[in-house]
C-alpha positions in Angstrom: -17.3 21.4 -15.4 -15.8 20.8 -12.1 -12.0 21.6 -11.7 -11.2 20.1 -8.7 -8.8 17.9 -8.7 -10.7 14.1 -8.7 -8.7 12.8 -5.2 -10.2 16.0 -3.7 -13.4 15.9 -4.7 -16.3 14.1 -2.4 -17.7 10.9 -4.4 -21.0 10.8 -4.7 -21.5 7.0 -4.1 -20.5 7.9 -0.6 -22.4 11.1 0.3 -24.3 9.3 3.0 -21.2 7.3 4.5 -21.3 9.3 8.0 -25.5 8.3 8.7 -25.1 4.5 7.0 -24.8 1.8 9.5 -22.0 -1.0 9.0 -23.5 -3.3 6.9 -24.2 -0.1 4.4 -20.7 1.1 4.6 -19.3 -2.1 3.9 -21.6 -2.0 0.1 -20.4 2.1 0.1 -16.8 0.4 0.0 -17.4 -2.2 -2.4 -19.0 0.4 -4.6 -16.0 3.0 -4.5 -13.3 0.3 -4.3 -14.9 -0.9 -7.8 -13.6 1.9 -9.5 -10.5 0.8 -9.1 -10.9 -1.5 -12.3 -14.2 -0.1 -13.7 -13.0 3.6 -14.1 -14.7 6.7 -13.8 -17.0 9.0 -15.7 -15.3 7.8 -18.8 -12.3 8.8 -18.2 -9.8 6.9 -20.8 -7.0 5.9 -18.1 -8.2 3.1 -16.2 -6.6 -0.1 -14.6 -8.0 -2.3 -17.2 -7.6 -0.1 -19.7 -5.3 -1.0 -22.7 -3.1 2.5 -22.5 -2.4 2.0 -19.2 -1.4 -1.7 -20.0 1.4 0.0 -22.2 2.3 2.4 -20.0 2.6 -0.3 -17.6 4.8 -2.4 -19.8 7.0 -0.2 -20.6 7.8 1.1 -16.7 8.8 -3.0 -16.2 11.1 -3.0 -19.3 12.7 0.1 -17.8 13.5 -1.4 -14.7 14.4 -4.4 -16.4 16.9 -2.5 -18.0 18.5 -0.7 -15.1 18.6 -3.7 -13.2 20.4 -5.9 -15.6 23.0 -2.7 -15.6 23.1 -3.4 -12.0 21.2 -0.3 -11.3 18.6 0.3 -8.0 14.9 1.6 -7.8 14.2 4.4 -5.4 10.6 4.6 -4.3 10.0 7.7 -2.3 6.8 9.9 -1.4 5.0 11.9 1.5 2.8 10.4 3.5 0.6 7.3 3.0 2.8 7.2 -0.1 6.4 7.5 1.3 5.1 4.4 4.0 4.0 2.6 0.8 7.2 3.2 -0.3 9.0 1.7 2.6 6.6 -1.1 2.5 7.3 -2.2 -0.7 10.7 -1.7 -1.1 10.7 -4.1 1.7 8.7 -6.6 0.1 10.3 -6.8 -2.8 14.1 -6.8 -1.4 12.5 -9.9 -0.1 11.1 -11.1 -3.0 14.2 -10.6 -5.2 16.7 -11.6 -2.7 14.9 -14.7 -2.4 14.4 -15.3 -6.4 17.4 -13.3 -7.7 19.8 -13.0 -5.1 19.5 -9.5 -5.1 18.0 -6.5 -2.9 17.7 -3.6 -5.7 14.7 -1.5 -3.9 15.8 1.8 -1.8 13.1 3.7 -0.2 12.6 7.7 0.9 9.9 9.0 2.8 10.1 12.8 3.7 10.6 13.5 6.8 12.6 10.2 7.6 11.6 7.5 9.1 10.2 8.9 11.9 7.4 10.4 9.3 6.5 6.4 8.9 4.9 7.3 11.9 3.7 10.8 12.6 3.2 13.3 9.8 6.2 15.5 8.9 4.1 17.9 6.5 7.0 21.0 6.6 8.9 19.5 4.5 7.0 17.9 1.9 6.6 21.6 0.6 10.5 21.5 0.4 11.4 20.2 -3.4 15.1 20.9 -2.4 15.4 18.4 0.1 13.6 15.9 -2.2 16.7 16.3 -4.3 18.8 16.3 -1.7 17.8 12.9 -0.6 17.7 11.3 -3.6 21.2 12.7 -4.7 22.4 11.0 -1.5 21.0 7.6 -2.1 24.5 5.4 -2.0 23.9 3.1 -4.8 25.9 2.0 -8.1 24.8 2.3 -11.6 21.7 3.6 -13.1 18.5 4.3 -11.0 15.0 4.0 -11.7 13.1 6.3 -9.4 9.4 6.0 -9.0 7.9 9.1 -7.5 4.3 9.0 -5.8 2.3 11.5 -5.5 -2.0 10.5 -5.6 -2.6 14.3 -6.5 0.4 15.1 -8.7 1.1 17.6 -5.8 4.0 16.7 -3.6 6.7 19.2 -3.6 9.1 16.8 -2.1 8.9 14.4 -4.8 8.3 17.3 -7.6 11.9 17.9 -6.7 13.0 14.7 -6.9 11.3 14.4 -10.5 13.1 17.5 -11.7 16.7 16.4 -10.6 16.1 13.1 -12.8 15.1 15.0 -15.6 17.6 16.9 -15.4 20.4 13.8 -15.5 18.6 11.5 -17.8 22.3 9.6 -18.1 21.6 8.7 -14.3 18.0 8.4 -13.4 14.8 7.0 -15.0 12.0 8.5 -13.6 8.4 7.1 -13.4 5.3 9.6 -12.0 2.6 7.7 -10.0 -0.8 9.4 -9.2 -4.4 9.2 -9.6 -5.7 12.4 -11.4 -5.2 13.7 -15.3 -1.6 16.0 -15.3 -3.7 18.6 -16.6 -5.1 18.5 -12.7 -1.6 18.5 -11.1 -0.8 21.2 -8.3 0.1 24.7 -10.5 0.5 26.9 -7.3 3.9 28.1 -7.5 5.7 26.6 -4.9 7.7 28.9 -2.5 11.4 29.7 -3.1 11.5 27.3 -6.1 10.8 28.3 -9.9 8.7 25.5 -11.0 5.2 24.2 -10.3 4.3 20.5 -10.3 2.4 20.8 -13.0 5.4 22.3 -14.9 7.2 19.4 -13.8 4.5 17.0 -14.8 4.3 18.1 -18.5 8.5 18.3 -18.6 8.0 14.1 -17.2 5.3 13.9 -20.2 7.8 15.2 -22.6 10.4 12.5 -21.7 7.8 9.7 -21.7 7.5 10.4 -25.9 10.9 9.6 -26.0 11.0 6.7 -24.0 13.3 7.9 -21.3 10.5 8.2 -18.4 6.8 7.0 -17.6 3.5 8.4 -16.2 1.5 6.0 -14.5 -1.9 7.9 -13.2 -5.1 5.8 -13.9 -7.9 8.0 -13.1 -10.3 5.4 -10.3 -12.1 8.7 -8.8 -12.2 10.1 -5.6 -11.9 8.2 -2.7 -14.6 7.3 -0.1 -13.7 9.5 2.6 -12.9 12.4 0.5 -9.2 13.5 0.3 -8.2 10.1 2.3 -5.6 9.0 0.2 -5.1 6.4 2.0 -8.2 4.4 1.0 -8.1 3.9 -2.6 -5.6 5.7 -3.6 -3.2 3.7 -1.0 -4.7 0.5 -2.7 -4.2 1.5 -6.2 -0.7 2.4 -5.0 -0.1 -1.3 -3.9 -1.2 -2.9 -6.9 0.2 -0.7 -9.2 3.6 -1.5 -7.6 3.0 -4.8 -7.1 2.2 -5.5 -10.8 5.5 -3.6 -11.8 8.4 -4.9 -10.3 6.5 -8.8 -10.0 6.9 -7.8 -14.1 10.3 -7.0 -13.9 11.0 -10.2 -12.3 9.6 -12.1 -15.4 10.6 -12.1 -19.5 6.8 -12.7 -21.1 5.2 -9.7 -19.3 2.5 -8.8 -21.5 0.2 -12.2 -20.6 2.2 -12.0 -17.0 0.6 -8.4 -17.0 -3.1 -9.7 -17.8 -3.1 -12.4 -15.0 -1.8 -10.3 -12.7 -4.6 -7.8 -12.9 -7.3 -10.5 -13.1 -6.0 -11.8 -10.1 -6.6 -8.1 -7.8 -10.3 -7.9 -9.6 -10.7 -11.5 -8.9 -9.6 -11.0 -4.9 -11.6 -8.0 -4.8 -15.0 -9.4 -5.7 -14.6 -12.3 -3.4 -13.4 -10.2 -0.2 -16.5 -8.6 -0.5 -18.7 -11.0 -1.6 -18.2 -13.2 1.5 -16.3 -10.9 4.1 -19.4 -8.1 4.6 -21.2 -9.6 7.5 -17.8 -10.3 10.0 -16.0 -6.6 8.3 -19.9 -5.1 9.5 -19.1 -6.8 12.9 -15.5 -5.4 13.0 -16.6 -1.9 12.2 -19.2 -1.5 14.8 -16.9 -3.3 17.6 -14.5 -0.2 16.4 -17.0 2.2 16.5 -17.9 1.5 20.1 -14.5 1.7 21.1 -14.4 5.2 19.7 -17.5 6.9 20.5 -16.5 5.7 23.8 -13.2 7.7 23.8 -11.5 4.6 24.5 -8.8 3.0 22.1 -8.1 0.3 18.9 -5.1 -1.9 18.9 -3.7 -3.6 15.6 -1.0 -6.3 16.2 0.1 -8.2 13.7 3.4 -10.2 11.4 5.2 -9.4 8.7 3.4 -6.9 6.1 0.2 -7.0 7.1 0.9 -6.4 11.0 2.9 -3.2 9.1 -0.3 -2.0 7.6 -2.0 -2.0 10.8 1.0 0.4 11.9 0.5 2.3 8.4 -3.4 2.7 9.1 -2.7 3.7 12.9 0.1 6.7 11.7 -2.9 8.1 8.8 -5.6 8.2 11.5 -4.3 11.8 13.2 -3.9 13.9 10.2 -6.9 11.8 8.4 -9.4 12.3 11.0 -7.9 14.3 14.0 -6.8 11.2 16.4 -4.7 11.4 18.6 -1.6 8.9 18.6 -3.3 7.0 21.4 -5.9 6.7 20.3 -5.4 4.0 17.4 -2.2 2.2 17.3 -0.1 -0.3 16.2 2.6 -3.2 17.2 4.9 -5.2 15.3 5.7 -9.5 15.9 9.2 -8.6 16.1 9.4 -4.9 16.4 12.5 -3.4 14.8 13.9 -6.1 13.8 11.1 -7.1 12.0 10.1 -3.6 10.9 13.4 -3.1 8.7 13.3 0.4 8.4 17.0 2.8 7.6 17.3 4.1 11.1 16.5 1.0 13.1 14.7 1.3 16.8 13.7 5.0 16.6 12.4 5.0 20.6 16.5 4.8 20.8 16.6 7.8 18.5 13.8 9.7 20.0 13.5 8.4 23.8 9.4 9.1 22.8 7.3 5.9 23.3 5.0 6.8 20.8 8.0 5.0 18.8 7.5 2.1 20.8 6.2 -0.8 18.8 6.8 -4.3 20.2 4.7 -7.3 21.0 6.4 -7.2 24.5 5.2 -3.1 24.8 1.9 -4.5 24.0 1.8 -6.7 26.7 3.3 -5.4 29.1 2.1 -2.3 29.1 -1.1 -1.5 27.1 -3.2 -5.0 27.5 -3.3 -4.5 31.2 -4.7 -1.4 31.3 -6.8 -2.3 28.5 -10.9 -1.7 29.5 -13.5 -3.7 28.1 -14.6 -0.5 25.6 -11.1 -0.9 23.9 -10.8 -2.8 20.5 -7.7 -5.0 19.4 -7.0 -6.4 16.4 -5.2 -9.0 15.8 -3.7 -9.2 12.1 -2.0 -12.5 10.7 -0.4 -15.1 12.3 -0.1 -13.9 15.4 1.3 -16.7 18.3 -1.1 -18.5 19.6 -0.2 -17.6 22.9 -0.8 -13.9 22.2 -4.1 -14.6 20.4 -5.0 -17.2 24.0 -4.0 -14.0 26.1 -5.9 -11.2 24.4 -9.1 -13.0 24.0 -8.7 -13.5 27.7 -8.9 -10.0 28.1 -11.7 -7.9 28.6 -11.6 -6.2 25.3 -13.7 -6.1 22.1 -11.2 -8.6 19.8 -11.2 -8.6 16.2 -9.2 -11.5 14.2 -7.6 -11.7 11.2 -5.9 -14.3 9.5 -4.4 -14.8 6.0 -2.7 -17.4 4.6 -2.4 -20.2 1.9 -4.3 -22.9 4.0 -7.7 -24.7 2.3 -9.0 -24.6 5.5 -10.0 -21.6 7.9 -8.9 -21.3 11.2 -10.7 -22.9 14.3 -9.4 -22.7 17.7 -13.0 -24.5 18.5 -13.8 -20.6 20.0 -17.1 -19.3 18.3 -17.3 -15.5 17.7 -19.8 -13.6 19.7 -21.2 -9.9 20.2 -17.4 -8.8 21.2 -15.3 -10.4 19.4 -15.0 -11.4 15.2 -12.7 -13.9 13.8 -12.2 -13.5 10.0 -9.9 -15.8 7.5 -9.4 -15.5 4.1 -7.4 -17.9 1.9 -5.1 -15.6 -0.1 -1.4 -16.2 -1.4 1.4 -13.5 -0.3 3.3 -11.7 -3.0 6.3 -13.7 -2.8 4.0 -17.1 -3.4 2.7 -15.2 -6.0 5.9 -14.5 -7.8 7.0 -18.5 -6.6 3.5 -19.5 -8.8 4.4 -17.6 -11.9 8.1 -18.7 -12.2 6.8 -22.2 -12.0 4.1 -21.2 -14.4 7.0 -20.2 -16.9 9.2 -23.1 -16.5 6.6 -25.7 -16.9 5.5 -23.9 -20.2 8.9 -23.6 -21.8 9.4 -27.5 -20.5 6.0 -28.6 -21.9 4.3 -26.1 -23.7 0.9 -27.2 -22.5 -2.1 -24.8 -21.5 -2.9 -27.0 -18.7 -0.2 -26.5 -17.1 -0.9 -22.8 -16.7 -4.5 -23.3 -15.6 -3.6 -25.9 -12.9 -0.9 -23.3 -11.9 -3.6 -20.4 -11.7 -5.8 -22.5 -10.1 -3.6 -22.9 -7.0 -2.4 -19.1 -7.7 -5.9 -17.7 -6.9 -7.1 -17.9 -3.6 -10.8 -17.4 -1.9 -11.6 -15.4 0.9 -13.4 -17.4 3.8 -15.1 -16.0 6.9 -16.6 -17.5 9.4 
């Protein structure tokens, strides 16, 4: 039996991604991405699956809990995790400000914030610092920490993990990854007496007695193998998603059901009518790169900060170089949110430098007509007039809550792609299922709750 870890194995419904052309990759993604809620090789832990369900459950009621003692959550990881981290807890300090009047949602990625950007791998083998940063978050009352790891590996959070253990009064601690803890990381970890695998099973034990949860569905390796970025990243999103949109609500367990129906639901659509324009996009990129020339993102709000996520993973991912893929931000800084604010200020490095006005100012005119930009969600029409003015390959995005795509009466043609896909935003979500309780406990009706779910799920649209 094979005893590699499952996020570092190769999956074989991707051997042949490298020689497939766009169209193929695109059904290689669908494939691989289905795993997600199918499962894989039997393995008991899936999305779907009821155990996890419970497991689920019982991480919201715990952050219930330390949130009605006016306790804070602490997401923090290394990597594509610790920028998931930042990204959520931004999201939901949204969310809950918004609906609860509240911002309970800290965030550590190691390395600082500079490491939301460029890799900082020396100290993610540092579980001491882990600690350290967590013991220095300034917050009041209890703390639910949710540490993410995809491989059960990180020493950074392993660290973390163990310093919650070890004051139980304090911290509630919640391990999220994608492979069975019998697979987490046992190498001994340098100047520290514990292996994350030791740490692991000590989590396990408090889970029995309802002090701490481990939340690792097993949805097999990912399709570039090792990219944890890819499915791993997604599972990541949903799996936090789902948790603290439960924490929000009081009747989780059929909150919990439509929640997940909804990602399968969003899935199966995406792919079902975004292949042919994603095909497009994909080979517009590809050109750009085996032309050694460059790909933009700019975008708003979260999804303009997942172009600058996928831009920072590229490097260590696939040996880019920091110009070569990048990403800009509707707003920059101030939009961005992170701890340390405008890190170009910090640094003096423009690698830092994320603005609309950097990007056009600066990049677009020396853009040449073997460069790709990307243009994610809402961006001003102005911006989106100038850049398809340009020379470049230009790739559109939009998302919103609109019945109706997008026309600018511009038709797409062999450089450019224009993609739109009707889906609601996490905070409409929330919005939805807060009206979806108060019009049951007002009229107790079931058609009330389909009408709401109706209008809940969107539809991706391409054209």
């Amino acid at each position: 039996m094979d005893q590699t870890p499952i996020t570092e194995r190769s999956n074989a419904l991707s051997a042949n991604v490298d020689l497939s052309s766009p169209a193929e990759m695109i059904d290689i993604f669908r494939r691989c991405d289905q795993e997600i809620f199918d499962g894989f090789e039997g393995f008991p832990l899936s999305l779907q699956s009821a155990a996890l369900k419970v497991k689920i459950l019982k991480a919201a009621e715990l952050c219930r809990n330390v949130f009605q003692q006016g306790g804070s959550c602490v997401l923090s990881g290394c990597g594509t995790s610790g920028r998931l981290a930042f990204l959520m807890a931004r999201e939901f300090n949204a969310i809950y400000r918004k609906q609860l009047g509240m911002e309970p949602f800290r965030y550590i990625i190691a390395g600082g914030d500079e490491a939301l950007f460029i890799s900082k791998e020396a100290v993610e083998d540092k579980p001491w610092e882990g600690a350290r940063e967590l013991e220095e978050i300034d917050a009041k009352g209890p703390i639910l920490f949710v540490g993410i790891t995809a491989g059960l590996s990180a020493p950074f959070v392993a660290g973390q993990l163990d310093l919650c253990l070890r004051h139980p009064d304090h911290y509630v601690p919640v391990l999220m990854g994608f492979n069975p803890t019998h697979q987490a990381r046992c190498d001994s970890i340098e100047n520290w007496d514990k292996s994350f695998r030791d740490v692991a099973s000590l989590v396990e034990d408090a889970e029995k007695d309802g002090k701490a949860v481990v939340l690792n569905p097993i949805v097999g390796p990912d399709t570039v193998a090792g990219s944890s970025r890819m499915k791993s990243g997604s599972v990541t999103k949903i799996l936090l998603e789902v948790l603290f949109l439960l924490a929000m609500k009081g009747e989780l367990k059929s909150s919990l059901d439509s929640i997940l129906r909804y990602y399968e639901e969003v899935h199966r659509s995406f792919y079902s009518l975004a292949a042919e324009p994603l095909a497009k996009a994909i080979s517009l990129c590809g050109q750009s790169l085996l032309s050694s020339r460059h790909i933009y993102y700019i975008g708003q709000s979260t999804n303009g900060i997942l172009g600058l996520i996928d831009a920072s993973e590229c490097p260590p991912t696939y040996g880019a170089t920091t110009d070569d893929i990048r990403g800009f931000l509707l707003g920059g800084y101030d939009e961005f949110g992170n701890k340390d604010g405008d890190l170009v200020e910090l640094t003096g490095l423009s690698v830092y430098k994320i603005s609309e006005d950097y990007f056009l100012y600066h990049i677009l005119p020396a853009c040449h007509e073997e460069d790709t930009i990307v243009l994610i969600q809402s961006v001003t029409p102005e911006l989106s007039a100038v850049v398809r003015r340009s020379c470049c390959h230009v790739v559109e995005i939009q998302i919103s809550e609109s019945s109706e795509p997008v026309n600018d009466g511009s038709d797409s043609s062999d450089r450019s792609v224009r993609m739109h896909f009707d889906l609601c935003d996490p905070s409409a979500f929330v919005a939805d299922q807060v009206a979806l309780d108060t019009q049951r406990a007002l009229h107790g009706s079931a058609h009330h709750q389909r009408q709401s779910l109706r209008k809940l799920y969107g539809r991706p649209q391409s054209q």
